[in-house]
N, C-alpha and C positions, 0 to 999 in steps of 0.2 A: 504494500500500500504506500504511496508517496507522502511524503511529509508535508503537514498542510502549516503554512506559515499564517503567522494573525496579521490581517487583512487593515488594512486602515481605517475603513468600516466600523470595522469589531471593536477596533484602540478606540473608535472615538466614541462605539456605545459604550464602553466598559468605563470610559472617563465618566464619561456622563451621569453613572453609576457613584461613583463619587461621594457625591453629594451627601449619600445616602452609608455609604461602610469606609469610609475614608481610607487610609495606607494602605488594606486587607487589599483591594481591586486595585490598587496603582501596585504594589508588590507581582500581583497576578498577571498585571500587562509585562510589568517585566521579564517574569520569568518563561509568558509564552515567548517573547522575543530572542529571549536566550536559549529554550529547550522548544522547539518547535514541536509541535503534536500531530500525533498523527490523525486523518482522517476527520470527520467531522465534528471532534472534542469539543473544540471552540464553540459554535454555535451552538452545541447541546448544553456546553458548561455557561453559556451567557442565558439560555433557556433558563436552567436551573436559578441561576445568580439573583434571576428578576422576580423567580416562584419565591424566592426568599427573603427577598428584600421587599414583595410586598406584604408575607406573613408578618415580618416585624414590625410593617406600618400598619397590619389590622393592629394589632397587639397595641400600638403605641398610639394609637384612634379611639381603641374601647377604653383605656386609661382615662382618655379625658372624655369619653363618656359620647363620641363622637363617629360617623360614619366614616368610612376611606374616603369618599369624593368630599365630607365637608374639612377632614383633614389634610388633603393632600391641599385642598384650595390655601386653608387659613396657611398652612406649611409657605406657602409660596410667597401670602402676602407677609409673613413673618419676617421672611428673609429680605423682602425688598425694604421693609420697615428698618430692619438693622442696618440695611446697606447706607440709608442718611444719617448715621451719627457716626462718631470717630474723635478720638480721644487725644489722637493727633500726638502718640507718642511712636518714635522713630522706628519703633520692632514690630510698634501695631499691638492691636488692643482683643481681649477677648470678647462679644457684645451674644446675651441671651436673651431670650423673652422667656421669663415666669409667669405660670398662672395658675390661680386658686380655683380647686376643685377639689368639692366635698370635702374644706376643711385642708386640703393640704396643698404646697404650693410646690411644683414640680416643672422643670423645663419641660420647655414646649417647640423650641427653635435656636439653634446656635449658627451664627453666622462668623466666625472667627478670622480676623488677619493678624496672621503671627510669621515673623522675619526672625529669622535666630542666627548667629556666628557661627563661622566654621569651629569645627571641632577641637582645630588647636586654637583658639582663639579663650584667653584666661577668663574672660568678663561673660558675665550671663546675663542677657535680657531679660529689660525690662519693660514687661508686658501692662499696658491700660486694663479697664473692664469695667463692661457697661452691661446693667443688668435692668430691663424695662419691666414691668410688675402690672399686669393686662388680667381681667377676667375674659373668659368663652365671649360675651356678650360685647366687651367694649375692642375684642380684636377682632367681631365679626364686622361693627359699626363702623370703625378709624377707615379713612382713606386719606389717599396725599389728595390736598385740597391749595395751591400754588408753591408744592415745595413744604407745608404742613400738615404732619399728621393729624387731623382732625377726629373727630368726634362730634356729630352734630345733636344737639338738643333742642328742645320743644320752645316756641315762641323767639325765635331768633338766635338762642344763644348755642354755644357751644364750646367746647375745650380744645386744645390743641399739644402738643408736645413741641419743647423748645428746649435747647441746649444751649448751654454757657457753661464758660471759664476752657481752660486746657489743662493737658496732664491729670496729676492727680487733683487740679482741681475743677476737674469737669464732672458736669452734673445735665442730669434730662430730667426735668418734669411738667407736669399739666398745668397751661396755663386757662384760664377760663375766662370768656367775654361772648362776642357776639359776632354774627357769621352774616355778611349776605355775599350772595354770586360766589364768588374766590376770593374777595379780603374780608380778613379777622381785623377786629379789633377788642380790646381791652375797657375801652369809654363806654359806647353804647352803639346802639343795632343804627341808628341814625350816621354816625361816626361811620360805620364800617358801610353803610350804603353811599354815603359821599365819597369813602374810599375810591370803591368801585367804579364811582362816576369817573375819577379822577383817573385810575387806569384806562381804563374805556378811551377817553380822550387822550389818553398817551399814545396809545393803540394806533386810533386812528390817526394820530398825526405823523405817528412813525411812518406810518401805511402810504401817507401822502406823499410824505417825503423821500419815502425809498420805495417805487414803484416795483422793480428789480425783483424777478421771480428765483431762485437757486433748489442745487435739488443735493445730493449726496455728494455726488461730484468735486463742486465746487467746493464743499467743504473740507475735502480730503485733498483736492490741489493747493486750500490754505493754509494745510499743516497738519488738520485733527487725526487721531489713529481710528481705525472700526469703532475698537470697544467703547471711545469716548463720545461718537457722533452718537452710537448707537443707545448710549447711557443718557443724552442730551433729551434723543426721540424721546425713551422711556418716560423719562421725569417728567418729561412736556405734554405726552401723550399723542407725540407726532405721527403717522407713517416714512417712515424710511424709505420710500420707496415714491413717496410725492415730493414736488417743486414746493414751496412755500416763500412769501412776500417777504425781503431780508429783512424789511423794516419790522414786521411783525415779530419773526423771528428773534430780534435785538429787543422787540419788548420783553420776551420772556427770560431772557436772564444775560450777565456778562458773558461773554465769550470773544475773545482774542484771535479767533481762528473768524469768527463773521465781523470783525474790523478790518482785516487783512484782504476780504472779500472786494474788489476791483469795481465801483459803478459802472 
């Protein structure tokens, strides 16, 4: 039987994997690489790998009292939640979401960036950590609402999550005021509607002023890499794969790479 080498294919479902058994599947890619197998091992063992790794997400669904599809959702939005804070210490920080159920409070999503020295290297890093404190109910409700996690409440108001200080003295917590369209404010629901107006008319002027349609492209001949344009779409709720108004676009947040963009 010929020796069946692991496929590109295979390495990038088994990365993807990842997420979910961390070194155990990156150990695995290596060692098909190094000891090739024979025969259809590979597919049968990534067969196997995915039977497993969803057991342990029913297992870890029924803990919080939860179905697979409404845990693998919240799982998803967990992590995109971690992904906006950051502690901003040089090795990178550890960042969980805990939640109380029946009484006991148990991770529920770990999103970690951790950089560590080479081995001969005397000094050991030092690692941040961010630990967010969420019930079932308020991580079903939160969405990024311009860049803040929100929390929307009854008769205008709502809470939001915000981060201050750096290193160890950084901190996230709820702040609570009032909500209309996409700005929060702190004063009142009046306040936060004037906000609005006030973007609105940012908007459009930008829009006036820079007619100029750009699409991926153009972004990537300014400088940006994938992951970062691609992180840009997310946060903004863009398509990647549309043109959009550069003015518009410069409303929605700074970026260096759409100044560099050419009239």
């Amino acid at each position: 039987m010929a020796t069946k080498m692991i496929t590109t294919k295979e390495e990038k479902e088994l990365s993807n994997l990842l997420f979910f058994t961390g070194k155990s599947v990156d150990s695995l890619i290596k060692k098909a690489k190094k000891f090739p197998l024979e025969g259809e091992t590979i597919p049968e063992l990534l067969k196997n790998i995915k039977k497993i790794l969803k057991a342990r997400r029913v297992v870890k669904a029924q803990t919080f009292g939860m179905s697979l599809l409404k845990y693998d959702r919240l799982q998803r939005k967990a992590i995109q939640l971690l992904n906006s804070f950051n502690t901003h210490h040089s090795m990178g920080c550890y960042r969980s979401i805990i939640i109380k159920y029946k009484g006991r409070f148990m991770t529920f999503a770990e999103n970690n960036i951790l950089k560590t020295y080479a081995s001969s290297c005397k000094y050991a890093p030092t690692y941040g950590s961010i630990t967010i404190s969420l019930t079932v109910k308020e991580l079903e409700a939160i969405e990024n609402i311009d860049g803040l996690w929100t929390i929307k409440l009854p008769d205008g108001r709502a809470k939001w999550l915000e981060s201050k200080g750096r290193l160890q003295y950084y901190e996230i917590r709820f702040f609570e005021g009032f909500l209309f369209g996409s700005t929060h404010s702190e004063i009142s629901l009046k306040d936060a509607e004037n906000g609005e107006v006030r973007k609105l008319q940012a908007i459009i002027s930008a829009i006036k002023n820079d007619r100029q349609f750009i699409g991926y492209q153009h972004v990537r001949e300014a400088g940006a890499c994938d992951p970062g344009i691609r992180s840009y779409c997310e946060r903004n709720n863009l398509n990647i794969d549309f043109g959009y108004n550069l003015g518009y676009l410069k409303s929605l947040e700074k970026s260096r790479y759409l100044e560099r963009i050419k009239k």
